[in-house]
N, C-alpha and C positions, 0 to 999 in steps of 0.2 A: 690145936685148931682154934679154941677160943683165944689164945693171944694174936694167930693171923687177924682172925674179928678183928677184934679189940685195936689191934695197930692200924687197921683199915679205916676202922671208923674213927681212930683219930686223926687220920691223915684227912679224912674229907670233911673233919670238923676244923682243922686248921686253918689258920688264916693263908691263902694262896697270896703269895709275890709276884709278880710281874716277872717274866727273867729277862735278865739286862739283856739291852739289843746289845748287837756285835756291832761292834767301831763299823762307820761306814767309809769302810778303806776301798769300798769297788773306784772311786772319786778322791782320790788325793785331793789333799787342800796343796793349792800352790805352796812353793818355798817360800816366795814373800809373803804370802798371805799370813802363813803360821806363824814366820817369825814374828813377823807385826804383831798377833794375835795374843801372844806374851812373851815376855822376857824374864816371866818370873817360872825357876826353877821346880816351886812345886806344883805348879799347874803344868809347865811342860811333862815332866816324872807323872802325872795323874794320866797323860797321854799313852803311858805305857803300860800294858798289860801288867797284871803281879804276876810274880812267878808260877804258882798255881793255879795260873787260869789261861797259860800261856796256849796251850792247845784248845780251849776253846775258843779263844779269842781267833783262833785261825793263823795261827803263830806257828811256821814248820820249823824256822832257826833265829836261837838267840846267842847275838857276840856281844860280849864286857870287855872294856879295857880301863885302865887307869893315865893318870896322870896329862892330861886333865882326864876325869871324868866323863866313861858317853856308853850309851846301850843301845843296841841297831837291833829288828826284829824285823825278819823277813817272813811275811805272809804267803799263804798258798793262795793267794789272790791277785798275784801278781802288783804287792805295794813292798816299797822298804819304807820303816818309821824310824827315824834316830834320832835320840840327845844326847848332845855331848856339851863340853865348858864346863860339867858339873852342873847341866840340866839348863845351863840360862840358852840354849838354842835348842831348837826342832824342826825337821824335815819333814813329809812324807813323799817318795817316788814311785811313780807308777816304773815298774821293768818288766822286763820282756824275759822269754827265757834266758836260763846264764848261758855264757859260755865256759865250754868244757873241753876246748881244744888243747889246754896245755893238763899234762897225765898228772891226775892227784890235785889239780886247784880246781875249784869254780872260780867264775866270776860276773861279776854283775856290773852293771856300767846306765847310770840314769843323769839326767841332767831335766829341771823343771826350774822355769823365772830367772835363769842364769847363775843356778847354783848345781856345781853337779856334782856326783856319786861316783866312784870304783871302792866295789867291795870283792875282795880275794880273799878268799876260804880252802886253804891247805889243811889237810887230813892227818896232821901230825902233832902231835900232843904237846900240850900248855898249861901253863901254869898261871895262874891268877896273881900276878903282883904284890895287890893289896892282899887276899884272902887265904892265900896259896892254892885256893881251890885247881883242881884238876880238870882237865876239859882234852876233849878229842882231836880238837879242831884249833890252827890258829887261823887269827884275822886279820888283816891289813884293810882298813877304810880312811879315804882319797878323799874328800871333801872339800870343796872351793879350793885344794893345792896342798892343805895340810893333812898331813899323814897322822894315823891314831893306829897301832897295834895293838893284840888283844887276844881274846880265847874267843871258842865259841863250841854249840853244839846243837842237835837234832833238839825238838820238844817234844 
């Protein structure tokens, strides 16, 4: 009972943090906007959630792929955020529910400032390129015309 105390009163003796706001994805910044906004890869990559914070950030699924380089994070807020080139580009798209008429894919389909999105999500297991990491899910993301394949999975 005295260490309950004792950890109580050191929690309300601690110095409290602000906890980070969640991305303000209700508002996608336009595609031009963001691009303009940098072309430098570690601020793009700063745009993305870390992987342990993926669900609170409001993060339902994340896809990786390699060569080039890009990470797609689709929100329970109806936003997709992506970088790819190895981070020197960034998106955000507001979507609408996916479509799930064809058995075993989603899809999602967004276009904002004349850059648009098809993201197909098949439920059949992948494998990571670079990492060999294992995943549930493959990817296929459509982007201005070029195609990115990849893994992906729930958060």
């Amino acid at each position: 009972m005295r260490a309950l105390v004792f950890v109580l009163a050191l929690a309300a003796c601690s110095q409290q943090t602000e906890a980070p706001s969640e991305p303000a994805a209700e508002t996608p910044v336009p595609a031009a906007e963001a691009a303009a906004a940098s072309n430098d890869p570690a601020t793009n990559l700063a745009r993305m959630p870390a992987p342990d914070g993926l669900r609170a950030a409001g993060v339902d699924f994340r896809a990786v792929g390699q060569e080039p380089g890009w990470l797609l994070d689709i929100y329970t807020r109806g936003v997709i955020k992506m970088v790819w080139a190895y981070g020197e580009n960034y998106a955000e798209f507001a979507v609408e529910a996916p479509n799930t008429a064809q058995e075993g894919a989603t899809r999602y389909e967004a276009s904002s400032d004349g850059r648009s999105l098809v993201v197909t999500i098949r439920r059949a297991p992948c494998q990571d390129a670079m990492s060999g990491e294992a995943y549930p899910a493959t990817v296929e993301v459509v982007i201005d015309g070029m195609t990115l394949n990849g893994c992906g999975r729930s958060v």
